[in-house]
N, C-alpha and C positions, 0 to 999 in steps of 0.2 A: 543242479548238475550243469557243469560247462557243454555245451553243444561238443567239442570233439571227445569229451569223452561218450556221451551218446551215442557218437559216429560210430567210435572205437570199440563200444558196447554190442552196436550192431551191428558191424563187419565182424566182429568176431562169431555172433549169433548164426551171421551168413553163413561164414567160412564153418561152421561145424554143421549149419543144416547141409550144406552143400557137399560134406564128407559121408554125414550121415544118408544122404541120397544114391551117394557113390557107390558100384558093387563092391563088393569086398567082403572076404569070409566070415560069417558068422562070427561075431560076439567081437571082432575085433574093430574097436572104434577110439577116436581121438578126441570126442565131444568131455567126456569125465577128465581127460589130461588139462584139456582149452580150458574147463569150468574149474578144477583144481587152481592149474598155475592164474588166473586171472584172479580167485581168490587170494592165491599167495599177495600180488601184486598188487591188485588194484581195491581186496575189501572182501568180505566175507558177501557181502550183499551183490559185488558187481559177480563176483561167483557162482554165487547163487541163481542169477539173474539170468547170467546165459546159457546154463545148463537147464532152469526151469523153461525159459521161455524156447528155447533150440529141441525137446521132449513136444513140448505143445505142438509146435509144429510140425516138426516128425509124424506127433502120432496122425496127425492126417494125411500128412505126401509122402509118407511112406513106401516105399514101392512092395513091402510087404503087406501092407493095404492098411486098412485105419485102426489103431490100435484097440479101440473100443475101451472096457474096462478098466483094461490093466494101462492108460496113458495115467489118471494123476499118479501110478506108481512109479511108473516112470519118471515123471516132472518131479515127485518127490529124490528120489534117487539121484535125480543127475541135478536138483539143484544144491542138495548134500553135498555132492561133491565139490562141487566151487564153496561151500560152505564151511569145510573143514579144511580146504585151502585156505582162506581166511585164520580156522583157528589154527591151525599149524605154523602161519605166521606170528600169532600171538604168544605161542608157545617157545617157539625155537627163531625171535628176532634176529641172531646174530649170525648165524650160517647158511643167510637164503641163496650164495650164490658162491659156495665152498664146492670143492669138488669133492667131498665125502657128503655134502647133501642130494649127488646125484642120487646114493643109494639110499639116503633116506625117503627120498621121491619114488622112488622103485616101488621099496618097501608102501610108501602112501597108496602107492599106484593098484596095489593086491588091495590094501585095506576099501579102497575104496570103488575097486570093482565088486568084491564079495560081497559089502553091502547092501551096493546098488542090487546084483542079484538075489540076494535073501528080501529086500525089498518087491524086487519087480516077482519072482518067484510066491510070495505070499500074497501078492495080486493075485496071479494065476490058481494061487490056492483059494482063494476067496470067489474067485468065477465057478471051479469046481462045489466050492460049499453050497453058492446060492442055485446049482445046477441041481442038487438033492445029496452028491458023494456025502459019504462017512465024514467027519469033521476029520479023524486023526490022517485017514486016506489023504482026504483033500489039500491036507498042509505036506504031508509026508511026497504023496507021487510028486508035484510038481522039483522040489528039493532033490531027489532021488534021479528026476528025466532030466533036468537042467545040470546035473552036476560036471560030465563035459562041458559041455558050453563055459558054465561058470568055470572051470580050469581053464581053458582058453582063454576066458576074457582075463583072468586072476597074467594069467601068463605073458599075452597081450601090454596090458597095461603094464607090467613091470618092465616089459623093455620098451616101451614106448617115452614111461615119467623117468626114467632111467638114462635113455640116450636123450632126450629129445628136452628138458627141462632148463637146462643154461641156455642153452641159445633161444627159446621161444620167449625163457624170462626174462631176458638180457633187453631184446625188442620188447617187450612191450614198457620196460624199465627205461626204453633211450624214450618212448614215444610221451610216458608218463612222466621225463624231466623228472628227475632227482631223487627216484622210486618212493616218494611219499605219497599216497592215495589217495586218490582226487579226494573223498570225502574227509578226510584228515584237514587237506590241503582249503576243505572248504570253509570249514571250522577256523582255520588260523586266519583266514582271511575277512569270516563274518563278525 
């Protein structure tokens, strides 16, 4: 791995711990867009990377305090996200930066809030199990209390990957010179 994309890796890690530190209403966050579009860009693995590793951190400096349990659900979830950035890229190579891919981003954007929530959601169903609750209880409450929230976030991310995806992809596209992906780029070079 070249040293600036390392940099790049972890200014971006910063910039979404540092969002995710920020107040802002309930369920609405920019860390699954950062971890997506950087998937798109830069690799299913740099995706992954900063969404897992930006979760890890969170779940300690959280200012809603330490996540306990439900963090690797988290780290899972949010580094899915940059990870299906990636496969989305693999899927749909020739429209990464059309203006009808705003909405397919949108559309990513739901897909992979609701995940992440059925995700972090069967975390919390799994604190309730190992608490003594009913097994079908413990999967069922937490889906049924979260369902707000997860429309929010569902709602959230679609106008976030929606507006916010050309121009966030375009930067990280001038900085990654000629949007081939360091690890592609490192392959033609070894």
């Amino acid at each position: 791995m070249q040293t600036r994309h390392l940099a790049l890796l972890s200014l971006l890690t910063a910039l979404c711990i540092g969002i995710q530190l920020t107040p802002r209403p309930p369920n609405v966050e920019f860390t699954s867009f950062i971890s997506f579009t950087v998937g798109v860009v830069l690799g299913s693995w740099a995706g992954g990377f900063v969404g897992a590793l930006t979760m890890l951190i969170n779940g300690f400096l959280s200012p809603w305090g330490n996540a306990g349990l439900i963090m690797p659900f988290q780290v899972v979830g949010m580094a899915l996200a940059g990870v299906l950035g990636g496969v989305y890229k693999m899927l749909f190579p020739g429209r990464l930066n059309s203006k009808g891919f705003c909405l397919e981003t949108a559309v990513m954007g739901a897909l992979v809030a609701f995940i992440y929530d059925l995700i972090t959601n069967l975390g919390v169903g799994l604190q309730f199990l190992l608490s003594g609750m009913d097994p079908a209880l413990a999967l069922l409450l937490p889906i049924a209390y979260g369902s707000f929230f997860s429309l929010v976030h569902v709602l959230s991310n679609v106008v976030v990957f929606g507006a916010l995806y050309l121009p966030f992809a375009d930067a990280l596209n001038r900085f990654n010179v000629g949007g081939l992906s360091w690890l592609k780029r490192e392959r033609l070079h070894s």
